[in-house]
C-alpha positions as CSV (number, residue, x, y, z in Angstrom):
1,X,23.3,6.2,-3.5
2,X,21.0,7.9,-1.3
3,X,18.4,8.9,-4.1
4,X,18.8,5.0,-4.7
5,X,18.4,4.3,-1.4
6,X,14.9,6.2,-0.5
7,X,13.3,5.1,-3.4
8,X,14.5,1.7,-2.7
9,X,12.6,2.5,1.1
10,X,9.5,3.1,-0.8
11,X,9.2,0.3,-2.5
12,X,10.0,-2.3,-0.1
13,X,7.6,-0.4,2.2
14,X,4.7,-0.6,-0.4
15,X,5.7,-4.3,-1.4
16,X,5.6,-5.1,2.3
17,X,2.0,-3.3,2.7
18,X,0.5,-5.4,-0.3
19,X,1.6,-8.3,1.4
20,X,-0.3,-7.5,4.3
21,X,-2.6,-6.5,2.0
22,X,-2.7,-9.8,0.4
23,X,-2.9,-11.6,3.8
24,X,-5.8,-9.4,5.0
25,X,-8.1,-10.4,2.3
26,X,-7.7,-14.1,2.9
27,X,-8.2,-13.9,6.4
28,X,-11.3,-15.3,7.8
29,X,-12.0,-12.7,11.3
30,X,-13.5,-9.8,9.4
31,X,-15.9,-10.1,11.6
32,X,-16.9,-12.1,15.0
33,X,-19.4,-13.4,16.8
34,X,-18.0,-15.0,20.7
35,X,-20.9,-16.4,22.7
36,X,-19.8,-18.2,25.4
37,X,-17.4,-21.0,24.4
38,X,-19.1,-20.8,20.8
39,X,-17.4,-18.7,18.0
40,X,-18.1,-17.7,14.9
41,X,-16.2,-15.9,12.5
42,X,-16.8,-14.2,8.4
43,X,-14.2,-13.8,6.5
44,X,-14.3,-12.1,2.5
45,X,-14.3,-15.5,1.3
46,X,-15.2,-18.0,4.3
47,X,-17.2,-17.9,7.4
48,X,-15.7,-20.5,10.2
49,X,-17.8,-21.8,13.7
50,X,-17.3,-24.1,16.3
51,X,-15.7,-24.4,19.7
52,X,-11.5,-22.9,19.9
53,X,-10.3,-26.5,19.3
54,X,-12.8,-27.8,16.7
55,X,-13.3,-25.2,13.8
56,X,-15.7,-25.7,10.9
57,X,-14.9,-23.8,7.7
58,X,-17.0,-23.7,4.5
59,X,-16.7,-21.5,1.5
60,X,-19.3,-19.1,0.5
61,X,-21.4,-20.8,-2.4
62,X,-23.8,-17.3,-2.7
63,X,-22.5,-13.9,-2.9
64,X,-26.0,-12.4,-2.7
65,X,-26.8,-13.8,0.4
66,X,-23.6,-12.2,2.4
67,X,-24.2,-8.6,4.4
68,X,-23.5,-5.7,2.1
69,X,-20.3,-5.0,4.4
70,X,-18.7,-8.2,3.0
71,X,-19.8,-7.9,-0.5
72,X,-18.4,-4.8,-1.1
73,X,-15.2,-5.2,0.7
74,X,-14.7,-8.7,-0.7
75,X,-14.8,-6.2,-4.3
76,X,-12.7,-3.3,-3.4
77,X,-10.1,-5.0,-1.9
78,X,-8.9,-6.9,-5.1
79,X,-9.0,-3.4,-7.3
80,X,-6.7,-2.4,-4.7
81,X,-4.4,-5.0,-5.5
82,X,-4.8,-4.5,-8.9
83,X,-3.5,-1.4,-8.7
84,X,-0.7,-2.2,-6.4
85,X,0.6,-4.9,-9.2
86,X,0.3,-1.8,-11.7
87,X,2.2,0.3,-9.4
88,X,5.0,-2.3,-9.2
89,X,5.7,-2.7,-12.7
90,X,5.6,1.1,-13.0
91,X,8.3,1.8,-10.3
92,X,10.2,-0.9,-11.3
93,X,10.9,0.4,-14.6
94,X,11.0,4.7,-13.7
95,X,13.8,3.6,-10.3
96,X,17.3,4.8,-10.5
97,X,18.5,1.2,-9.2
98,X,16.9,-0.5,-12.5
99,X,18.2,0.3,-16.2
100,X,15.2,0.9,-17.9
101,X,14.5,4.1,-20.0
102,X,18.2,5.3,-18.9
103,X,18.5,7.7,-22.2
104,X,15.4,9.5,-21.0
105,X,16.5,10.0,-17.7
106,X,13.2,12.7,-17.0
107,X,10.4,10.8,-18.1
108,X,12.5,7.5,-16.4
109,X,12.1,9.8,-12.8
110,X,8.5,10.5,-13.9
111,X,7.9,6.8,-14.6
112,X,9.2,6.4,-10.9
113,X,6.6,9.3,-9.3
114,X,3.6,8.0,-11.4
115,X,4.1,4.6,-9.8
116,X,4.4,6.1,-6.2
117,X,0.8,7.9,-6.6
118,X,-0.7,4.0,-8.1
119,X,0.6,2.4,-4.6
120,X,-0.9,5.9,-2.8
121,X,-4.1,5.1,-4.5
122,X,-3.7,1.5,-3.8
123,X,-3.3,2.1,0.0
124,X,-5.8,4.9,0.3
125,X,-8.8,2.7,-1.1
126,X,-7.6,-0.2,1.0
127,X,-7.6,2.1,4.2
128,X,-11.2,3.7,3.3
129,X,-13.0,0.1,2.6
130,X,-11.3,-0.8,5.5
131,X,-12.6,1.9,7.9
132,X,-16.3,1.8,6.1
133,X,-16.3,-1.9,7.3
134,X,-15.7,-1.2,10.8
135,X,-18.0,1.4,10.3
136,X,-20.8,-0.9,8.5
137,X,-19.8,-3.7,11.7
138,X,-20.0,-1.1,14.6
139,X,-23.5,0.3,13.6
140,X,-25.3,-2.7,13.7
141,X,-28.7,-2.3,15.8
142,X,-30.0,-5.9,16.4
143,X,-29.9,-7.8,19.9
144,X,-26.5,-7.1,21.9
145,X,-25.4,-10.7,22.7
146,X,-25.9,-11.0,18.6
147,X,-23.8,-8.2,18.3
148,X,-20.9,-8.9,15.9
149,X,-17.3,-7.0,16.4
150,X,-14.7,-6.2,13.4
151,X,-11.6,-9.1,14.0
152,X,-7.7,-9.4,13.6
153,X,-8.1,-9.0,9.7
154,X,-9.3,-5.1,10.0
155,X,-5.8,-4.4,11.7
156,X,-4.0,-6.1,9.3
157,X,-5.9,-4.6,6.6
158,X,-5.1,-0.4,7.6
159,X,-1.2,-1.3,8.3
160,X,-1.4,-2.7,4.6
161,X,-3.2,0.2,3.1
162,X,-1.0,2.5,5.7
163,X,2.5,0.9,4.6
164,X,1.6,0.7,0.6
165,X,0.4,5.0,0.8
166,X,3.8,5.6,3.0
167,X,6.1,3.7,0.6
168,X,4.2,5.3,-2.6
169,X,4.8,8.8,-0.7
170,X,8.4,8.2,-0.6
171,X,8.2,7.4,-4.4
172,X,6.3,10.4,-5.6
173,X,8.2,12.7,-3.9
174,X,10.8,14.0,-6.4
175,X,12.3,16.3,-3.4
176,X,13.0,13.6,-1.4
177,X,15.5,12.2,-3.6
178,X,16.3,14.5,-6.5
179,X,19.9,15.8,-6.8
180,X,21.3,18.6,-8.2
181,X,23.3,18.4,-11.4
182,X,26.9,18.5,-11.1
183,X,28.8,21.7,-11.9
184,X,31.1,21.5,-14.4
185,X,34.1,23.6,-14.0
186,X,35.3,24.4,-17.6
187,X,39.0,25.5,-18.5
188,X,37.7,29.0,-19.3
189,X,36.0,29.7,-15.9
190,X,39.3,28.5,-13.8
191,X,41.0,30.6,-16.2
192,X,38.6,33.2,-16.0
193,X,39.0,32.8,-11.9
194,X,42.7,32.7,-12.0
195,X,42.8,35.9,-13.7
196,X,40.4,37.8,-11.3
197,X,42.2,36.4,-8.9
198,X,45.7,38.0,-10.1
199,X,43.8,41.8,-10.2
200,X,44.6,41.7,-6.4
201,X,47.8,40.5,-6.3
């Protein structure tokens, strides 16, 4: 139950960082712009503008026009998800709490490690895309009231890539939930141990 148990831990943690994940690549305050009352935010899909009340959102019709931060990011972030849906279908045949491959019971726990490195690749690319945004945001050198700062979505974003690496972690680790085999105590040996045992009586 407890090798059950961790693995089970490691996946709901990765399936709960893709979902953040998920949510940080449709949200629209990558990055900001406040100006007084005035906002403006730029999303990996949408920008938005307008007062707090009265938003304005329109899609982007032109990749080639959007900063190089966006582009990028707005083409990472779905390989990342890619390989999280691999991972998932991986782990869920290789874990102990599903009955795939159980006549192959070592290449089943394989199965199970090779999807917990997919969701640590998953979550590391999400995590260094992430941070080379905030990076890309933070170094911009125009006018300071033009300055633009990274938003809510670059938060969400490194707990996703953080939760998907921690849960694949927990799956990949064959030590964390690998138990020995049973000993088997034959009718030989106890006879074998009965009879040593009568030498000292």
């Amino acid at each position: 139950m407890a090798t059950s148990g961790l693995q089970l831990l490691g996946f709901f943690l990765s399936l709960a960082g893709v979902a953040a994940t998920v949510a940080a690549t449709v949200m629209v305050d990558w990055k900001k712009l406040v100006q007084g009352k005035h906002r403006s935010y730029e999303g990996l899909w949408m920008s938005c503008a307008g007062v707090q009340d009265r938003m304005t959102c329109e899609i982007y019709q032109s990749i080639l026009k959007l900063p190089t931060e966006i582009q990028v990011t707005r083409a990472v972030l779905p390989v990342s998800l890619l390989l999280s849906a691999l991972a998932v279908l991986i782990s869920t045949v290789g874990m102990k709490c599903t009955h795939f491959m159980d006549s192959v019971p070592k290449s089943k726990s394989m199965t199970a490690m090779i999807g917990g490195i997919t969701f640590i690749l998953s979550g590391v690319l999400t995590i260094i895309i992430t941070s080379w945004f905030v990076n890309m945001v933070l170094s911009y050198s125009g006018h300071k009231l033009f300055r633009p700062e990274f938003g809510n979505a670059v938060f969400v974003s490194w707990v996703g890539g953080l939760l998907t690496a921690a849960g694949g972690a927990f799956l990949s680790c064959r030590r964390c939930w690998r138990t020995n085999p049973p000993v088997s105590m034959s009718s030989s040996h106890l006879l074998s141990t009965n009879h040593s045992k009568s030498n000292y009586v």
